[in-house]
PASEFI-812036 format. One record per residue (C-alpha): y, z, x; residue number from 1. Coordinates in steps of 0.1 Angstrom, whole numbers, plus 2048, in hexadecimal, padded with zeros to 3 digits. Example, Ala and Ser with C-alpha at 12.3 -4.5 7.8 and 13.67 -1.06 7.14 Angstrom:
2
DOMI     y     z     x   num
DOMI   7D3   84E   87B     1
DOMI   7F5   847   889     2
//
This chain:
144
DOMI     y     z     x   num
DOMI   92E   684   918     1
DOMI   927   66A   8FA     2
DOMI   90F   67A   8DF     3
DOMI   8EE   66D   8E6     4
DOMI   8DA   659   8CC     5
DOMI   8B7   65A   8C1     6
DOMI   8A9   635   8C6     7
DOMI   89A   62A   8A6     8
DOMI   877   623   8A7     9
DOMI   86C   604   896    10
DOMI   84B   605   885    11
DOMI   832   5F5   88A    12
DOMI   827   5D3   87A    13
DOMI   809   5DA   864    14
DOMI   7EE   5C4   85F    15
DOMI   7D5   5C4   83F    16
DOMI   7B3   5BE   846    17
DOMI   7A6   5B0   824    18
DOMI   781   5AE   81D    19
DOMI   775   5B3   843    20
DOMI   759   5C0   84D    21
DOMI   74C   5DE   862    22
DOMI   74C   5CE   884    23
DOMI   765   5B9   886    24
DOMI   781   5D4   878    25
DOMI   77A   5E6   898    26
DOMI   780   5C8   8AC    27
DOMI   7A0   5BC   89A    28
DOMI   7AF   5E1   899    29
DOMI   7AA   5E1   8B9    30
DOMI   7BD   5C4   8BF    31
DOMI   7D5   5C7   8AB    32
DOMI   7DB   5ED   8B9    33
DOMI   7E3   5DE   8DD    34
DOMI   7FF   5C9   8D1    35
DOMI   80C   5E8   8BA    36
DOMI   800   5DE   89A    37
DOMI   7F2   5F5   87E    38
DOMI   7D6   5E4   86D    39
DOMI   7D2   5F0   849    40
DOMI   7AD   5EC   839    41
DOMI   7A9   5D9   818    42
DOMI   794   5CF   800    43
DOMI   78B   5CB   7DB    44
DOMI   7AE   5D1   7CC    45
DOMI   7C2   5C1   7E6    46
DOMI   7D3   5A5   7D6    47
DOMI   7E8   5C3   7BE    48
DOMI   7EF   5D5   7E5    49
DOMI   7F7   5B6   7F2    50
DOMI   811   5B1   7D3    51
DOMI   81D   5D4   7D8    52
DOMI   81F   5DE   801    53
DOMI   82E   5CF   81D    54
DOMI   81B   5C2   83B    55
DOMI   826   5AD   858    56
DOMI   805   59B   857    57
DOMI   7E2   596   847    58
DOMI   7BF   58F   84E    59
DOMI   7AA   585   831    60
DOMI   782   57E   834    61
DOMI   77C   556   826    62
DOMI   768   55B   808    63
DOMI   763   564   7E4    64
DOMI   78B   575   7D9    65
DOMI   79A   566   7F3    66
DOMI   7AE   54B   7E0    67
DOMI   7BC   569   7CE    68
DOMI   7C8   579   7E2    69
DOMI   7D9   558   7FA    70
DOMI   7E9   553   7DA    71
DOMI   7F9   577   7D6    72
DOMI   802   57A   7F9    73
DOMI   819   559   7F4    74
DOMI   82A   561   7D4    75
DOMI   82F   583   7DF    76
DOMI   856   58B   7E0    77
DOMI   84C   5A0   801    78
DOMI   832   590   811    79
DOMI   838   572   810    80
DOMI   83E   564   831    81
DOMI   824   57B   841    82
DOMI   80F   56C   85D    83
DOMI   7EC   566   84D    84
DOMI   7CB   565   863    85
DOMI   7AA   55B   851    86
DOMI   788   566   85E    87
DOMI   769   553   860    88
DOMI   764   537   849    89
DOMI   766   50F   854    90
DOMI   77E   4FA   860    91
DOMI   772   4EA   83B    92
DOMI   77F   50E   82C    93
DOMI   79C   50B   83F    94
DOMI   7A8   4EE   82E    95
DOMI   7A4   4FB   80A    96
DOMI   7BA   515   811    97
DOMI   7D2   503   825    98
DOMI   7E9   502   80B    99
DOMI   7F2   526   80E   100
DOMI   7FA   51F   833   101
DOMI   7E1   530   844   102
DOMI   7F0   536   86C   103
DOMI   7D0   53F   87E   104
DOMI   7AB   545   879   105
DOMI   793   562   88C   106
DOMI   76D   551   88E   107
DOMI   752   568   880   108
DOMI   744   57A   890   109
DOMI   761   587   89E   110
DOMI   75D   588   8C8   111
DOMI   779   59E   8DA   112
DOMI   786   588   8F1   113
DOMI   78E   56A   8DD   114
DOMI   79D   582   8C2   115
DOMI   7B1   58F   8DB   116
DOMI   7BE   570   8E5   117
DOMI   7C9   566   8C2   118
DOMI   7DC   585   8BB   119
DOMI   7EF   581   8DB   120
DOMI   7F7   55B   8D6   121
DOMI   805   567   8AF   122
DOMI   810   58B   8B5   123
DOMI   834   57D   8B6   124
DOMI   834   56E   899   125
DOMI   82A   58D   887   126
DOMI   842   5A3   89B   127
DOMI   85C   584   886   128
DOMI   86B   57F   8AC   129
DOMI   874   557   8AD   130
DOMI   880   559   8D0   131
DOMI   85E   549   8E1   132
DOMI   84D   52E   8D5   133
DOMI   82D   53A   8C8   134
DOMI   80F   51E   8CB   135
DOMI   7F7   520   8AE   136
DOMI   7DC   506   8A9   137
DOMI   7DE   4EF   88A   138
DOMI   7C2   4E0   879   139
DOMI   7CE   4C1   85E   140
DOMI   7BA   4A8   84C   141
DOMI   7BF   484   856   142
DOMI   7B1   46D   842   143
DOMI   7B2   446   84F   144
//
């Protein structure tokens, strides 16, 4: 009989939540956690975490710090490709940080189902699985 071998277990992806409050934590762990993601909980020095850990993807509250630490995440050797969702803000916020390629945006306040559905419709793309084609909605500028 061949000598049987231990499957290796993959971790799982872990997701920094950056600057989010109370309520909506719950919600998005709770998301996150049905798709096998570890959410990790962030804030005031999460730009130099950010520079230092690895995480498959990142949520990070639209507000005061949070051009920092867009701009960490993308020069990051590590991170750099990770999936990045913003939370709350404008579609006006939305375009000043465009630049750092933001792929999806939770409204505030968070609501479950809605959260839910944009975690399923990105979950592959932080799993890094290219096989699907993931459908993400884009918001440009268009100026005629």
């Amino acid at each position: 009989m061949p000598p049987q071998f231990a499957a290796k277990k993959r971790s799982a992806a872990r997701v920094a939540l950056v600057d989010v409050a109370l309520a909506g934590r719950s919600i998005l762990s709770d998301c996150f956690r049905q798709f096998g993601m570890e959410t990790v909980m962030m804030s005031g020095e999460a730009a130099q975490r950010l520079q230092k850990e690895i995480f498959e993807a990142c949520v990070v509250s639209m507000g005061p710090g949070t051009k920092e630490v867009l701009e960490t995440v993308r020069t990051s050797p590590s991170n750099s490709r990770m999936v990045i969702y913003g939370l709350g803000g404008s579609v006006q916020d939305a375009m000043k940080y465009s630049k750092f390629g933001i792929n999806a945006i939770f409204n505030d306040p968070i609501e479950r189902p809605t959260a839910l559905k944009l975690v399923r419709a990105t979950q592959m793309l932080v799993n890094h699985e290219f096989r699907r084609y993931v459908r993400i909605p884009v918001i440009t500028e268009v100026s005629v």
